[in-house]
Phi, psi and omega in degrees: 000129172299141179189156197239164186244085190233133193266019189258162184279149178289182134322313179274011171278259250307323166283042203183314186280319161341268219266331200250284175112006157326149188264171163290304193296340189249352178220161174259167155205153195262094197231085162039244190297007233206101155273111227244110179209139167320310183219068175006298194286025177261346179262120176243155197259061166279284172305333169280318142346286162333272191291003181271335153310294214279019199258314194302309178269005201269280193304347176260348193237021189072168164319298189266312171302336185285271157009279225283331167299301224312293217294332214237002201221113181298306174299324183281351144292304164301344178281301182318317185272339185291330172313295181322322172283306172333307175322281178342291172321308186294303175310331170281312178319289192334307200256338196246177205226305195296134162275331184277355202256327180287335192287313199297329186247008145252010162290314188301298189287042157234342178255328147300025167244335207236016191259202180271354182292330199222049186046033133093010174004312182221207186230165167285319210275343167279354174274316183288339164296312216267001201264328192272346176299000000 
């Protein structure tokens, strides 16, 4: 999939920093052709993995229609992310040996998932299930 890299804030930050309380620095987004980060040499490609799932359904369910669940409907923010994590995951196994450096970045992403970065979406331990499925 074609995709662009830009270090400028989306739209959907400022609505996202709102409802969430995210920082710019800390989080990426994803906008239909576009992966939106502070600092490019934070995506690794893993984390492009990732946000290349949310490019992907942003373009089958519209733009705006996406946002507009993403931001208001806690199960359609968790339907979204767990493929994305999923991705993410399957794709570091591939590539990584350590089971303790893969246990440490699905703690992290089940306590960003079951944290206020992503509405409270889950639990942790149902995020490290559904993630490993």
């Amino acid at each position: 999939m074609d995709y662009r890299i830009s270090s400028e804030k989306p739209w959907a930050f400022d609505k996202c920093h709102e409802k969430f309380g995210v920082s710019w620095e800390g989080t990426i987004f994803a906008m239909y052709d576009t992966i939106h980060c502070a600092d490019p040499s934070r995506l690794t490609a893993d984390i492009i993995e990732h946000e290349i799932i949310h490019l992907k359904q942003q373009q089958e369910i519209g733009l705006e229609t996406w946002w507009d669940k993403y931001l208001s409907d806690n199960a359609f923010r968790l339907s979204m992310e767990l493929p994305a994590y999923r991705r993410q995951y399957k794709y570091l196994k591939s590539i990584k040996t350590d089971r303790n450096q893969i246990a440490r970045w699905m703690h992290e992403w089940a306590l960003n998932l079951s944290g206020k970065g992503y509405g409270y979406c889950t639990d942790y331990q149902s995020a490290i299930n559904e993630i490993k499925k």
